[in-house]
Structure formats: structure tokens, C-alpha cells
N, C-alpha and C positions, 0 to 999 in steps of 0.2 A: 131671627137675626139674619142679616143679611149675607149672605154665601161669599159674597166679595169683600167684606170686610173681615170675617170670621177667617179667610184665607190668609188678608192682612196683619192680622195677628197672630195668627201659625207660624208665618213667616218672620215676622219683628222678635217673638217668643225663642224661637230656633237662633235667630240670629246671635239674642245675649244670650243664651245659652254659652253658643261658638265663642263668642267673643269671651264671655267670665272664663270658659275653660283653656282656650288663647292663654289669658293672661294667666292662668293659673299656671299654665305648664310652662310657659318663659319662667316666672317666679321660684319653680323646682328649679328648673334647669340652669337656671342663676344663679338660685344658693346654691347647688350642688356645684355648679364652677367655683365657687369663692371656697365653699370646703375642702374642693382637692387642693385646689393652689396654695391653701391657708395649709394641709398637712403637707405638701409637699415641701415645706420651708421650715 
């Protein structure tokens, strides 16, 4: 395999990685905002 592309996909791999766990910890940190505010009331 080609050492230039096998890096290309190291890197695109990592990326959604970053990015799935991104969006998963907005998603915590969301519903966790709507649960305080929701007992706060």
C-alpha cells in the first residue's frame, strides 16, 4: 500500500473519530443543560 494514502487515511479515520466524539459531547452537554433547567423549574 501506498505510504501516502495509508497516512490519508490515518488522518480522515482520526478526523470522524474527533468529529463522532464532537458531536457526542455537545449531545451530553445539551441534554444535561435541558435537565438542569427542566429541575430547576
Amino acid at each position: 500500500m501506498d505510504s501516502d494514502f495509508f497516512s490519508h487515511v490515518v488522518l480522515w479515520t482520526i478526523g470522524a473519530i474527533t468529529l463522532i466524539g464532537g458531536v457526542g459531547v455537545v449531545g451530553a452537554l445539551f441534554s444535561l443543560g435541558r435537565n438542569a433547567n427542566y429541575n430547576k423549574h
